[in-house]
C-alpha positions in Angstrom: -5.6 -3.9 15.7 -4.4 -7.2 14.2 -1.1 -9.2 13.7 -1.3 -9.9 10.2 1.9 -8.4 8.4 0.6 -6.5 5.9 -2.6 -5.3 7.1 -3.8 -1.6 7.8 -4.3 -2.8 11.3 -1.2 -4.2 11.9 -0.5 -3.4 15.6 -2.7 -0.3 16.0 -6.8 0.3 16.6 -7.6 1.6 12.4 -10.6 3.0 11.1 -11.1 2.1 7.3 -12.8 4.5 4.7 -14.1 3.8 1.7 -14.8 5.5 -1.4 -16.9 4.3 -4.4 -17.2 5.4 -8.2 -18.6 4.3 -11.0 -16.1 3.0 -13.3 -14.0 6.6 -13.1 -10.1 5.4 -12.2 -8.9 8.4 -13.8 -11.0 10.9 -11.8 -10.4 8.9 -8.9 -6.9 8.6 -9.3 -6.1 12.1 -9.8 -8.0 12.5 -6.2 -6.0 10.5 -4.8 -3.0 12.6 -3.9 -5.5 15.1 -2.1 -7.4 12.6 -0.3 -3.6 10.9 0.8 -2.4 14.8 1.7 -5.2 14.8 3.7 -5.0 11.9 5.6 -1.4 12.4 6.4 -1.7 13.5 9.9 -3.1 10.0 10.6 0.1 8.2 8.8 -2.5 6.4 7.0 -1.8 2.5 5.9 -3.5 1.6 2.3 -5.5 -1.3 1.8 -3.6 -3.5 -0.6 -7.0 -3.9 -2.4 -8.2 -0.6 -3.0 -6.4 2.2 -5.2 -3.6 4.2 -4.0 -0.6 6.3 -4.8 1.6 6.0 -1.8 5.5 5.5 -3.2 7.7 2.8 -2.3 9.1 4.7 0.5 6.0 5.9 2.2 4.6 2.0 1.9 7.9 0.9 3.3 7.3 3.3 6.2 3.9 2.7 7.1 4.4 -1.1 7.1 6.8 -2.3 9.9 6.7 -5.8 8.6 7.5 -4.3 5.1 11.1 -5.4 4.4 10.6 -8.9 5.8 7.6 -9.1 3.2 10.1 -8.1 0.8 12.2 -10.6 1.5 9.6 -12.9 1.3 8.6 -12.3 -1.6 11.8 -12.2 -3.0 12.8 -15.6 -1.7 9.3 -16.8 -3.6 10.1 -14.6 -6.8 13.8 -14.0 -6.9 13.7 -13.4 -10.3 10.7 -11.2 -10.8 9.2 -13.2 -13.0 5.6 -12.2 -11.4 6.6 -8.7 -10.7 4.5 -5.9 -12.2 4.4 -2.2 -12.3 2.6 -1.8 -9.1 5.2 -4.0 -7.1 8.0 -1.9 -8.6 6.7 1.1 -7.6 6.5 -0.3 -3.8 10.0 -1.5 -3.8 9.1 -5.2 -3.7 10.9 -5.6 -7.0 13.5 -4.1 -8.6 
């Protein structure tokens, strides 16, 4: 367990596991929604580095610390000016 906001660990013992391709995102993202299903029992946190297909909402659960992040982030970028896909899809930006 950690401290940091936005970590896996944040406030609870975590157990990280990794999986490697070669170069195949689109095989490995269309596994992704089974491996997440699968891991659900555990309410699992993604790694911020690694691929994954959580929604906004299930981010937003996971991460107690979430909606001060937003705001954060917001305060830094209140425009969106550095937003992207991926932080739309979390909710960080409209």
């Amino acid at each position: 367990a950690d401290e940091l906001w936005m970590s896996p660990a944040y406030q609870r013992p975590s157990l990280c596991i990794g999986f490697t391709w070669r170069k195949h995102p689109a095989e490995v993202a269309a596994l992704l929604p089974a491996i997440e299903a699968a891991l659900e029992p555990f309410e699992p946190r993604p790694h911020w580095g690694k691929l994954f297909d959580f929604e906004g909402v299930v981010v937003s659960d996971r991460f107690k610390r979430f909606p001060g992040f937003k705001r954060l982030a917001r305060s830094y970028d209140p425009t969106g000016k550095f937003s992207n896909r991926f932080l739309r899809k979390i909710g960080v930006h409209a």
